[in-house]
SEDOBA-838513 format. One line per 2 residues: number of its first residue (from 1); for each residue x, y, z of C-alpha. Coordinates in Angstrom, 3 decimals. Example, Ala and Ser with C-alpha at 12.3 -4.5 7.8 and 13.67 -1.06 7.14 Angstrom:
REM residues 2
1> 12.300,-4.500,7.800; 13.670,-1.060,7.140
//
This chain:
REM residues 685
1> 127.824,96.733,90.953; 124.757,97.901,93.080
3> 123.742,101.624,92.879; 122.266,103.239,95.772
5> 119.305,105.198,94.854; 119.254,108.991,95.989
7> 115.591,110.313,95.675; 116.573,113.193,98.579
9> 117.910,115.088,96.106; 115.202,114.731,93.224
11> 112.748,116.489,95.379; 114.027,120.059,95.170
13> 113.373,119.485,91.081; 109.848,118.543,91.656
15> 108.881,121.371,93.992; 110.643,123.379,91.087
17> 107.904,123.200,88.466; 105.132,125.341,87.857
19> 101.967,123.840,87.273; 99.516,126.091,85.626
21> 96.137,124.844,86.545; 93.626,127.536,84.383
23> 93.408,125.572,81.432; 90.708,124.516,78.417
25> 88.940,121.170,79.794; 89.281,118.303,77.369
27> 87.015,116.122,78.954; 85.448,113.334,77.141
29> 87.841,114.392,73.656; 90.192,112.509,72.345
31> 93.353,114.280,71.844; 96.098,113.754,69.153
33> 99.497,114.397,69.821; 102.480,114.714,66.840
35> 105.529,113.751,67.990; 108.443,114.163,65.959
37> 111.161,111.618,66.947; 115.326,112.135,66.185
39> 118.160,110.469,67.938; 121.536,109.615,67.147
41> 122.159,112.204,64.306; 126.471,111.903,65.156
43> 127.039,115.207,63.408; 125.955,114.021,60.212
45> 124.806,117.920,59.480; 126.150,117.550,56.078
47> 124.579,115.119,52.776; 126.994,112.370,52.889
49> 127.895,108.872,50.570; 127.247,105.555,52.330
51> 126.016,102.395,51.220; 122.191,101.846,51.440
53> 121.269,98.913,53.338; 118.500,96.492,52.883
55> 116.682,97.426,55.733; 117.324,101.127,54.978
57> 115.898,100.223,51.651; 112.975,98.412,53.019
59> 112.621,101.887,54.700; 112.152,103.716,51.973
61> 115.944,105.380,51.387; 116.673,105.293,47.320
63> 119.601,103.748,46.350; 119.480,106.268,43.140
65> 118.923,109.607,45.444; 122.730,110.074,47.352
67> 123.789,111.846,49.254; 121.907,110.773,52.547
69> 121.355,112.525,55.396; 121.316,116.563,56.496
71> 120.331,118.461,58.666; 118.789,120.990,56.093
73> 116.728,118.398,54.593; 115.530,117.439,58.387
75> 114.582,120.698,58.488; 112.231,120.948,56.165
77> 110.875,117.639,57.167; 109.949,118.900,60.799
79> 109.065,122.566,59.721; 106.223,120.501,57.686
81> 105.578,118.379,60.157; 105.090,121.199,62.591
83> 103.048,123.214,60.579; 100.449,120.552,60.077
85> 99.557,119.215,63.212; 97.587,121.197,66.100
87> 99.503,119.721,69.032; 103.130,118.763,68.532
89> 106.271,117.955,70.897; 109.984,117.481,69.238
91> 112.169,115.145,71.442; 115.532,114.121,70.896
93> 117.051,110.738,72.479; 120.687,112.130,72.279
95> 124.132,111.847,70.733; 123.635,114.694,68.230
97> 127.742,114.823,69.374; 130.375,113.232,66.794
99> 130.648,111.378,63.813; 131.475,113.714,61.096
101> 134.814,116.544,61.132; 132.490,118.976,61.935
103> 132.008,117.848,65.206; 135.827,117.475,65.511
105> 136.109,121.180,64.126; 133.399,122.561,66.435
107> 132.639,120.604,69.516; 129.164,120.228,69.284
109> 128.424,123.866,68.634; 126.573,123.482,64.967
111> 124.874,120.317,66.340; 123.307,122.407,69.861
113> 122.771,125.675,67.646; 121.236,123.522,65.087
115> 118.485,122.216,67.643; 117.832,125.296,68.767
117> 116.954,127.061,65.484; 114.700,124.197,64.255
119> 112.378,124.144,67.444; 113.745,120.617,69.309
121> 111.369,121.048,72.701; 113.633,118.689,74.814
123> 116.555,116.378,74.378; 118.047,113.431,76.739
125> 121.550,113.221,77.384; 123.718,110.252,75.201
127> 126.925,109.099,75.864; 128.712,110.661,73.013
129> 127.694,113.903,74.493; 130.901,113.544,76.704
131> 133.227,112.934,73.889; 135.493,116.096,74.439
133> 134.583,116.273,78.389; 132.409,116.909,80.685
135> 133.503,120.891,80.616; 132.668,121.041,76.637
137> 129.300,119.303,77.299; 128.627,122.218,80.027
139> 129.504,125.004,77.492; 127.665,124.271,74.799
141> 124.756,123.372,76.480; 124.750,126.623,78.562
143> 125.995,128.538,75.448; 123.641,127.435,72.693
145> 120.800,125.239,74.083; 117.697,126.840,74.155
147> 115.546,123.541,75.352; 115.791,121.345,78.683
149> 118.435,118.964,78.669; 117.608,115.659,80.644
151> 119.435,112.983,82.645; 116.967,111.551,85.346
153> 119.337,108.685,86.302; 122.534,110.418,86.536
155> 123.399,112.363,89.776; 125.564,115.232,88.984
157> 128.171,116.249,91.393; 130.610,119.769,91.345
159> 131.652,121.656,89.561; 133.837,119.892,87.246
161> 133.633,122.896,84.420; 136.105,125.344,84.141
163> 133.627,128.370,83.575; 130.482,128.346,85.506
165> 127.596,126.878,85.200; 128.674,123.600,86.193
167> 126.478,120.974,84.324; 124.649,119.868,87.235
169> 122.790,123.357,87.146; 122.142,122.623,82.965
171> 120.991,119.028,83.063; 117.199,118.423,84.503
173> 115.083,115.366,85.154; 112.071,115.938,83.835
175> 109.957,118.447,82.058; 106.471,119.307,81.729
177> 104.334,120.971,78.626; 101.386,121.989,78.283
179> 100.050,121.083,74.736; 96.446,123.342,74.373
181> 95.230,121.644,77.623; 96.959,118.139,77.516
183> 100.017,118.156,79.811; 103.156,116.002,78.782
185> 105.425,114.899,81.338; 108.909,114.085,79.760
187> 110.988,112.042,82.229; 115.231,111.912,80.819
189> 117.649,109.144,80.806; 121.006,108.853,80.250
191> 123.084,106.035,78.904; 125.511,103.872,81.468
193> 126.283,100.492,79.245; 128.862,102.033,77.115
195> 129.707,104.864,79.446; 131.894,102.181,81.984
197> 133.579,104.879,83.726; 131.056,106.496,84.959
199> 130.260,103.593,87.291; 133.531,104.092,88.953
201> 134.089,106.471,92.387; 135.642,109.635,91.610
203> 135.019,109.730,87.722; 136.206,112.331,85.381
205> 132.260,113.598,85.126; 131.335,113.615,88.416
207> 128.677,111.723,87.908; 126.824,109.260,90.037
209> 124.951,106.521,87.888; 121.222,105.181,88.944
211> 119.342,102.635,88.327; 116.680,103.508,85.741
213> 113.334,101.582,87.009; 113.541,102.654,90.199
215> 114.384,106.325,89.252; 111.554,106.652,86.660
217> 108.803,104.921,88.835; 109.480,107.523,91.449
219> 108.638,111.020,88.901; 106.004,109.043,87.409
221> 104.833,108.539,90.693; 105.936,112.308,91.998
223> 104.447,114.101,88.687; 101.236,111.393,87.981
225> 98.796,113.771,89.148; 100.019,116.786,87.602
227> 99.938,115.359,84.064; 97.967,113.761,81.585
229> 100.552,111.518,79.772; 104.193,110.597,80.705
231> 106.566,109.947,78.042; 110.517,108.696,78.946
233> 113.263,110.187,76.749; 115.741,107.532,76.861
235> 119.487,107.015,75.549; 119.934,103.256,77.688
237> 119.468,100.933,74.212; 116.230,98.809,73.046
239> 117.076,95.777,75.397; 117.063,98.166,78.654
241> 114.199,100.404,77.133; 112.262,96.879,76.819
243> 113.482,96.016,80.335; 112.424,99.629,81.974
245> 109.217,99.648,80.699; 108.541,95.637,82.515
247> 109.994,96.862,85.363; 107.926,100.154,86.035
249> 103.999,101.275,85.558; 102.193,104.726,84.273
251> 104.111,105.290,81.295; 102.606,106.164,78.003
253> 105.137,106.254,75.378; 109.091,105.581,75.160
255> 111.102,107.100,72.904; 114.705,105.581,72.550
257> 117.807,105.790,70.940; 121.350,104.145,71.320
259> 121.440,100.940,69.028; 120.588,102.687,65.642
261> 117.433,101.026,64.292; 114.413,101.570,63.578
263> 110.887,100.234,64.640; 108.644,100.106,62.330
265> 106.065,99.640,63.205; 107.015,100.968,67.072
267> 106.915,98.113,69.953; 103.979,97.616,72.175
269> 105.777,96.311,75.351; 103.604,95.226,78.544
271> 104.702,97.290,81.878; 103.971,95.986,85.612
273> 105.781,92.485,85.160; 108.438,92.957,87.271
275> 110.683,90.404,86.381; 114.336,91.722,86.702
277> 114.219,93.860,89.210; 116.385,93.496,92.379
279> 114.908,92.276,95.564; 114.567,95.715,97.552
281> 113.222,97.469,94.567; 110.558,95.290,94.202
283> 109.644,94.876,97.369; 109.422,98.782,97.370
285> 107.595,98.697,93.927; 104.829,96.115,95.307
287> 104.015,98.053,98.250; 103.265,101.249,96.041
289> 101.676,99.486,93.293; 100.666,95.844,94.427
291> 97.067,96.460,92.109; 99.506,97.208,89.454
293> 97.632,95.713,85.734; 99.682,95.474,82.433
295> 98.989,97.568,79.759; 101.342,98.194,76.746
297> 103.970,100.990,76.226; 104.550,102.145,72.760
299> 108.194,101.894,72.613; 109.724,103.902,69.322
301> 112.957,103.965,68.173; 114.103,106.048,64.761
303> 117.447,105.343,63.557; 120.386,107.187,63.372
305> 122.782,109.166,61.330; 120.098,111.652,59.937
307> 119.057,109.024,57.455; 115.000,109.650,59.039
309> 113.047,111.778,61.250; 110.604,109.613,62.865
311> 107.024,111.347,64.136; 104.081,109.602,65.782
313> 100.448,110.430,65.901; 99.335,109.288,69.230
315> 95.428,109.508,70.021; 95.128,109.398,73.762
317> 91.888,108.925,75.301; 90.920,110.073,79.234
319> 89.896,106.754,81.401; 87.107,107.490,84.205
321> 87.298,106.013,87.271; 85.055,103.830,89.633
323> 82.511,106.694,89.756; 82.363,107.339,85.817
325> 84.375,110.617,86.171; 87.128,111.584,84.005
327> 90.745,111.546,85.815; 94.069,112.990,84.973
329> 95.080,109.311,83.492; 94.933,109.324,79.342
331> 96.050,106.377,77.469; 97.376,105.931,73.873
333> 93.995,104.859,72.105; 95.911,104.329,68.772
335> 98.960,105.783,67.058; 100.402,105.712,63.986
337> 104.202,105.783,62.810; 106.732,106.858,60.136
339> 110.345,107.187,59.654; 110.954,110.038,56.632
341> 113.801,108.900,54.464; 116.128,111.652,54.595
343> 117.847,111.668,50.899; 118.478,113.936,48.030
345> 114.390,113.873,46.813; 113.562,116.464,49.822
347> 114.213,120.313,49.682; 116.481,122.268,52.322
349> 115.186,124.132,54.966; 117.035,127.481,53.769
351> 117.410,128.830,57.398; 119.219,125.861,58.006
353> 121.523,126.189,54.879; 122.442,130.178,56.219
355> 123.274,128.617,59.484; 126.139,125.921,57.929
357> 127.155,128.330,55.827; 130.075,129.949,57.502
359> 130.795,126.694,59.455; 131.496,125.003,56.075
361> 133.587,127.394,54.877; 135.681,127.473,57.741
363> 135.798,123.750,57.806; 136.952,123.680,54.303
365> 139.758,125.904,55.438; 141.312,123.237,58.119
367> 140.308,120.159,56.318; 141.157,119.123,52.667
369> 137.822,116.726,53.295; 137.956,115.873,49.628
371> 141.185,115.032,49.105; 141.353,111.047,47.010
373> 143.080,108.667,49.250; 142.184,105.943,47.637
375> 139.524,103.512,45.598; 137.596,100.796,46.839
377> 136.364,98.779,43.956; 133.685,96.995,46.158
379> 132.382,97.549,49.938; 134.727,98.151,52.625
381> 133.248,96.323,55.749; 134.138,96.634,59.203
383> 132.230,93.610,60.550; 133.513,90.408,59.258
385> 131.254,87.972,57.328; 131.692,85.193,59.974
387> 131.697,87.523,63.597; 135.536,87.069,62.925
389> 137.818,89.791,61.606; 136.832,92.229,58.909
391> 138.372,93.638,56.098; 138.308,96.866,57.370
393> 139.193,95.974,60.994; 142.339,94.591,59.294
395> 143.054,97.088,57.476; 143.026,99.528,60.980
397> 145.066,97.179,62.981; 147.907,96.534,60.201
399> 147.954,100.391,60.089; 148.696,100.618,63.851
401> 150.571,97.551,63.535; 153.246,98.407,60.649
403> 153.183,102.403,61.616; 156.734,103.959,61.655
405> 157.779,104.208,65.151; 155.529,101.855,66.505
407> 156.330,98.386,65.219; 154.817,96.397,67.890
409> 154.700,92.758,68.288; 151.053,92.984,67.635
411> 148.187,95.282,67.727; 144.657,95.878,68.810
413> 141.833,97.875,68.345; 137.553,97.685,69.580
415> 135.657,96.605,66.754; 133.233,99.677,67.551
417> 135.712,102.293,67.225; 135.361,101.668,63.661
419> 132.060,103.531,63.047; 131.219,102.986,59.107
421> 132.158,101.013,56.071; 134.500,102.173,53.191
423> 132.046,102.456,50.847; 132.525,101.686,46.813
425> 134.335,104.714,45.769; 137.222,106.570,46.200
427> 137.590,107.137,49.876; 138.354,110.510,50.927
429> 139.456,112.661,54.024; 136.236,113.050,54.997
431> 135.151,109.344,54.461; 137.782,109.110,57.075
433> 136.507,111.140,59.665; 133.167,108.863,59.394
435> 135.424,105.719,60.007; 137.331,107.330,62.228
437> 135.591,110.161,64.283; 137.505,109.900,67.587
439> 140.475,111.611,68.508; 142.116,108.337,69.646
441> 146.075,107.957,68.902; 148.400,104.671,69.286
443> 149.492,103.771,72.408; 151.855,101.197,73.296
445> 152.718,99.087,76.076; 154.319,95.504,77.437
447> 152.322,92.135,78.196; 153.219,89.331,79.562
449> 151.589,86.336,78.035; 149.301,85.648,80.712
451> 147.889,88.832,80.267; 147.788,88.740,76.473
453> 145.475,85.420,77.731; 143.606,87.659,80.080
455> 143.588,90.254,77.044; 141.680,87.642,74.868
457> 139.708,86.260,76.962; 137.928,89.496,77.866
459> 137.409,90.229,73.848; 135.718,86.420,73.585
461> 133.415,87.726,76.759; 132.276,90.718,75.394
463> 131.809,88.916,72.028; 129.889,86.902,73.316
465> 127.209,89.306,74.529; 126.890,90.789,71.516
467> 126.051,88.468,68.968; 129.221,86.280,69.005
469> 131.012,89.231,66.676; 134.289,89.741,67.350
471> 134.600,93.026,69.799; 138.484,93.469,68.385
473> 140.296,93.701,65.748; 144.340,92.820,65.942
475> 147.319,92.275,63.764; 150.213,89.985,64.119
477> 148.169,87.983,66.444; 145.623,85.036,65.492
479> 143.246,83.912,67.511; 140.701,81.265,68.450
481> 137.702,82.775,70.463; 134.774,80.636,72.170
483> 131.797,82.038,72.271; 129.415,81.838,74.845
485> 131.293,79.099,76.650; 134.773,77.915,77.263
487> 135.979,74.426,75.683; 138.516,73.365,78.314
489> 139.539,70.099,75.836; 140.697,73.032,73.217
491> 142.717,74.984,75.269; 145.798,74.757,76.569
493> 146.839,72.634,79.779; 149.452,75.085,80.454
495> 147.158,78.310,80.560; 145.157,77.856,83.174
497> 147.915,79.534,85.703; 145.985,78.499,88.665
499> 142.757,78.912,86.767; 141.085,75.813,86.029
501> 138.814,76.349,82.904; 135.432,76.800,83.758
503> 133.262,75.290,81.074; 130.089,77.789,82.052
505> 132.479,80.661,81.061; 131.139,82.949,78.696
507> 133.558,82.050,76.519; 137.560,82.398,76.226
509> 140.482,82.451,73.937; 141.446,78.767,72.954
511> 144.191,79.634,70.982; 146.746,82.407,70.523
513> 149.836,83.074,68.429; 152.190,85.993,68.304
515> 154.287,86.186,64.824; 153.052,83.121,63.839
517> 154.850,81.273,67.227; 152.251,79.856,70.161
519> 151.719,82.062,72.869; 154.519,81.812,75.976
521> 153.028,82.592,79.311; 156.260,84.081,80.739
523> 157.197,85.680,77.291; 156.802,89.570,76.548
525> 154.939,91.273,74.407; 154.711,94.608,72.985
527> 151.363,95.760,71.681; 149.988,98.836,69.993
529> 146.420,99.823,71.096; 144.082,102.969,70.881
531> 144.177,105.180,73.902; 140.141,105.027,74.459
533> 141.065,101.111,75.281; 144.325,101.604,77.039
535> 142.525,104.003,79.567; 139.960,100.886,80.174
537> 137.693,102.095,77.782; 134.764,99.442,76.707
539> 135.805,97.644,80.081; 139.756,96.966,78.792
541> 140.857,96.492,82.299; 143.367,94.262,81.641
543> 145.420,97.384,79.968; 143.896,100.469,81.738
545> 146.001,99.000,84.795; 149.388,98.361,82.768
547> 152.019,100.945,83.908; 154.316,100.342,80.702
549> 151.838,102.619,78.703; 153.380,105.261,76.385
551> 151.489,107.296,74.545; 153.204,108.153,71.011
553> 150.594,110.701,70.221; 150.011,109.423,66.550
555> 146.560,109.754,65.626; 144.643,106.406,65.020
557> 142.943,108.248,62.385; 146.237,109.344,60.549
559> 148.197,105.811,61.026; 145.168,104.813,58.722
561> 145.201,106.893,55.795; 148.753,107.041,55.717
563> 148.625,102.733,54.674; 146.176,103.530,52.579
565> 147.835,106.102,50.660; 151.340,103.987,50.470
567> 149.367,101.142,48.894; 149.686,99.685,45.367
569> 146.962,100.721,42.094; 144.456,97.911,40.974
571> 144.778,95.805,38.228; 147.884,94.390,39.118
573> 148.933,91.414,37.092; 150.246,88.293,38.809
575> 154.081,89.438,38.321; 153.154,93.020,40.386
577> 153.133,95.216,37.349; 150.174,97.151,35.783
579> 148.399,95.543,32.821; 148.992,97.693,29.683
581> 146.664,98.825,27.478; 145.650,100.622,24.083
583> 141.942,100.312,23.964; 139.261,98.621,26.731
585> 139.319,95.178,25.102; 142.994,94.373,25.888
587> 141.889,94.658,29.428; 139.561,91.509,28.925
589> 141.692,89.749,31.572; 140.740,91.895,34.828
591> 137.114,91.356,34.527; 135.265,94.826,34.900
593> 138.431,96.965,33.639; 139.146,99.742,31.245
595> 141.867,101.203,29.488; 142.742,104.218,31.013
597> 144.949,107.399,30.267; 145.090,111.390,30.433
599> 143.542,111.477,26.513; 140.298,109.693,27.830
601> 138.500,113.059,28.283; 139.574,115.613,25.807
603> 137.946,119.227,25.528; 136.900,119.911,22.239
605> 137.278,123.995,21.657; 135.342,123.666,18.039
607> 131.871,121.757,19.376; 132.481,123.392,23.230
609> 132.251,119.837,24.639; 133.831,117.129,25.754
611> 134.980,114.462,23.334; 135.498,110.555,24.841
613> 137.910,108.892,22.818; 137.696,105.210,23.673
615> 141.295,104.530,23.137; 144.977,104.945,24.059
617> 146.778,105.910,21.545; 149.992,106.451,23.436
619> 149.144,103.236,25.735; 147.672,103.026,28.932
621> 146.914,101.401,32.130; 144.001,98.806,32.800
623> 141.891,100.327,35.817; 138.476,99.638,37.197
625> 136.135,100.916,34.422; 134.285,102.572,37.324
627> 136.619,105.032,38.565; 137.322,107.232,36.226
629> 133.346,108.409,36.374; 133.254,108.131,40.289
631> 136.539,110.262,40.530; 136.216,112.289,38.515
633> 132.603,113.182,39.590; 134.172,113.936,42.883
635> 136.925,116.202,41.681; 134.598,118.300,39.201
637> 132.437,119.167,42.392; 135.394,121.816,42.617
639> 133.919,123.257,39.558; 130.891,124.657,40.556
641> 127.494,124.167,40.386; 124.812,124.335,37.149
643> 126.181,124.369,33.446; 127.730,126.821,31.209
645> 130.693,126.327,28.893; 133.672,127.478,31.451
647> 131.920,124.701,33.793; 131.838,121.918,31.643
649> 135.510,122.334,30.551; 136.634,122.775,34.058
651> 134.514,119.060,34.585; 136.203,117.784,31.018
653> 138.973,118.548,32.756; 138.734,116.986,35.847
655> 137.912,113.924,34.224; 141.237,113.610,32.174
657> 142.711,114.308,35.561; 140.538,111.260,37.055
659> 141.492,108.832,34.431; 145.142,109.432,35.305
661> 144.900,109.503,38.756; 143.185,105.829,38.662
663> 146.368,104.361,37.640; 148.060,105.491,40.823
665> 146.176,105.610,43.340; 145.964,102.609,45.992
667> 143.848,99.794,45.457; 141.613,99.041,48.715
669> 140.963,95.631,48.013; 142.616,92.349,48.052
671> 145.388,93.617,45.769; 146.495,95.390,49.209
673> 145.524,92.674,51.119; 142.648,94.227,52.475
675> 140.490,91.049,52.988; 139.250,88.477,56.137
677> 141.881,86.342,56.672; 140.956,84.947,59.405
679> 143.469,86.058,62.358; 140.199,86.111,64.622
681> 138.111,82.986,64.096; 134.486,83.002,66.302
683> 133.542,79.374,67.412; 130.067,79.369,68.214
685> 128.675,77.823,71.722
//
């Protein structure tokens, strides 16, 4: 779809900003910029448990120092990083919006009040901003924003907020500061790949999308001789930050956010190539700029999740022109990058802490975020090992799937609606929320076959532009998908309904069964999806135009922990029952297993500590040796902080509890089936 540019209406913006001409010269001086980088924090305002990467290692993130993340810790990172540098800008490549319950408690209220407090200077719209509306986005920004909000490429139309002001009078284009002399133009940009309704007429947002190269090149243009350096704030992704800077010249520095990584060091990416733009545009583009020489961009990207704050010393040095005076253009002479680990080695910024506070408390008070679903005796993925299904993504769909009241012929669910791991552990309420932060709940609705073909065929598409992973994950279905191409010898004659198979397709379902029984094209079929996808979210246009749809209104989220929960302990012997025990050696069978029971962890009122008896007396149960410790770590959080001998027997305590509670709860492993079992197999072009 081609977007009409509309720079008519930018113009009103430009004429809007006052330039303040009566400053310090810095003529012939180089001039060193800090700028402190965050993007894609997803409400992770609160320390929480994941499992540290390689890369996140490589990084510099301990292993040893859990929890990860925090706002509080951020804090202190940027107060510090503030208070030693002379000129300093804080920009934020958005989606500070979901991930964690308190988003879903709060809206985005902690996350915008958050900003404010610690200093952020300006922030560019992401898509997650919209996650509860349009309206919600409008209030908070109006209500607790105290820094420009961007969004170059997005035209806002209406009023679509119920309480004035509408977010077309909250969201700017661009912004310029004035840093002791240097000015800083800050152009916005918003994200459109994963925001697919917005590029349909009459959306929900009232938004019209534009395309980013030309939008940009016109306020670097507009603003070039008003500032010193122009940075871009953008939320489009690392391939179309890579693909803006070709297309366009005059920028200085991109920061980006979107696909959760991290450069390190930052991208130096030549502008002025012009090699993907459309035909008009660069016809347009050549007659403005037809001397137009590469240079490099610094391109920086800084994770996600509050697991870093990224910050960049740029040195930018003035160029002269033909006469050997100085002019208005600086360029980054040299820079240097880092991405501070964010873990439990850094102090808390304690305005920060007084500002959770009463938001914690009240979140403790809706939430039992702690409460022990479950234990995962290894690593919960939700990608599969071979871009097929994943444990996890199993797991989800045979929760939808088997759900009381559903009961569908099959199920599916986006791969990326599953947003973390399960990590080792017992998985909690909160762990939850992380997997599952949207508000989505099961809808149903009837298929024919040929559109459960259609169905497929659009997950092997989208797989196939993104690494040849599966973009689904499904239950009582199995599935052939062919990646990057179609192989019309593998599938079936009787599919193509007037289609022939194209073999330059970018790729198709070969095979499909229902219950175990080949696909019919005339049959029917009932499946269970998440509302996001059955509204056409992530380009599902094959359901959003299904009129059988009924919604039951049964959280996603809660069909989920309710399998878990109704699953069977670990340490199951062949014939289904528990392996018995009196001390840890009888449990030499299940490799890595102890003998557990309530007498495990007994207080001892004499000595005023805990005694560890390492046996059963009165018989036990074989568990994994590591839960009792995890678990019961968990549960003694409930006892306070610090020592002291009421503590420690409230922790003593909570340990006997934890060895009990390990031989009931569920398993979430392969004793539970929890495993790749290949119902989606990827074959590669």
């Amino acid at each position: 779809m081609r977007v009409v540019l509309l720079l008519a209406a930018a113009a009103p913006a430009l004429a809007a900003c006052n330039i303040v001409s009566d400053q310090p010269t810095l003529d012939g001086k180089d001039v060193t910029v800090r700028f402190i980088h965050t993007c894609d924090i997803h409400s992770r305002l609160l320390p929480y448990r994941m499992k540290v990467a390689l890369t996140d290692q490589d990084l510099g993130l301990d292993t040893d120092q859990a929890p990860f993340g925090g706002v509080a810790r951020m804090g202190s990172v940027i107060r510090g990083l503030r208070g030693s540098a002379a000129r300093s800008l804080h920009v934020d490549s958005g989606d500070s919006f979901q991930g964690a319950p308190i988003y879903n408690a709060f809206q985005g209220e902690v996350e915008m009040r958050w900003l404010s407090m610690i200093g952020l200077d300006v922030m560019s719209i992401g898509n997650h901003e919209f996650d509860s509306g349009e309206p919600n986005l409008a209030d908070k920004i109006a209500r607790f924003a105290s820094f420009p909000v961007l969004a170059a490429n997005y035209r806002i139309m209406g009023q679509q907020s119920a309480t004035p002001p509408p977010l077309m009078d909250l969201v700017q284009d661009y912004e310029i500061f004035d840093l002791h002399g240097l000015k800083v133009g800050v152009i916005g940009l918003g994200n459109t790949s994963t925001m697919s309704s917005i590029m349909e007429a009459g959306n929900p947002y009232g938004i019209t999308p534009m395309e980013a190269s030309s939008v940009v090149q016109w306020y670097v243009d507009a603003i070039r001789d008003h500032v010193d350096v122009i940075v871009v704030l953008s939320h489009l992704g690392l391939t179309d930050d890579q693909e803006l800077i070709h297309n366009t010249t005059g920028i200085d520095i991109v920061f980006g956010g979107h696909h959760h990584v991290v450069l390190n060091p930052p991208k130096t990416v030549p502008d002025c190539q012009r090699d993907l733009m459309w035909s008009d545009w660069r016809d347009e583009f050549d007659r403005r700029h037809a001397d137009c020489k590469p240079r490099n961009v610094v391109l920086v990207h800084s994770g996600a999740f509050a697991k870093y704050v990224g910050y960049m010393d740029a040195v930018f040095r003035q160029t002269t022109g033909p006469d050997g005076k100085p002019t208005r253009d600086w360029d980054v002479a040299s820079f240097r990058f880092e991405a501070v680990p964010i873990d439990a080695r850094l102090p808390e910024d304690p305005m920060t802490l007084e500002l959770l506070e009463p938001y914690q408390d009240r979140l403790s008070q809706v939430y039992q975020l702690d409460l022990i679903l479950g234990y995962a005796p290894v690593v919960v993925r939700r990608f599969g090992s071979n871009g097929g299904d994943s444990a996890l993504g199993n797991l989800v769909a045979d929760s939808m799937w088997r759900r009381k009241g559903i009961e569908t012929d099959f199920a599916l669910t986006n791969s990326l609606g599953i947003r973390a791991d399960l990590v080792a552990g017992p998985a909690t309420v909160e762990d939850m929320y992380q997997v599952f932060p949207f508000e989505n709940t099961i809808t149903t609705m009837y298929l024919s076959g040929r559109e459960v073909v259609e169905l497929f065929d659009y997950v092997a598409r989208r797989s196939s532009t993104r690494g040849c992973q599966t973009q689904a994950q499904t239950a009582g279905a199995r599935v052939v998908l062919q990646c990057g191409r179609c192989d019309c010898d593998r599938r079936p004659d009787e599919w193509d309904s007037g289609q022939p198979c194209d073999p330059k397709a970018e790729g198709c379902a070969i095979d499909i069964k229902i219950l175990g029984k080949d696909l019919v094209l005339d049959g029917q079929y009932q499946l269970a999806a998440n509302n996001y996808i059955a509204k056409g979210g992530s380009g599902f246009m094959v359901l959003k135009r299904n009129t059988t749809q009924i919604d039951s209104g049964i959280p996603q989220r809660d069909a989920l922990m309710d399998a878990m929960r109704s699953g069977t302990p670990c340490g199951l012997q062949a014939d289904g029952n528990a392996l018995p025990c009196g001390k840890d050696s009888d449990c030499k069978p299940l490799a890595g297993y102890a003998c557990a029971c309530a007498e495990r962890a007994e207080w001892n009122k004499e000595s005023g500590s805990c005694d560890l008896p390492g046996e059963c007396p009165g018989g036990g149960t074989c568990v994994p040796k590591t839960c009792p410790g995890e678990v019961g770590a968990l549960m003694g959080q409930s006892c306070g902080a610090g020592a002291g001998p009421s503590i420690d027997r409230c922790r003593c305590g909570k340990l006997s509890e934890a060895w009990l509670q390990c031989t009931r709860m569920a398993c979430l492993d392969s004793t539970n089936g929890i495993v790749e079992d290949g119902r989606i197999t990827i074959v590669p072009p």
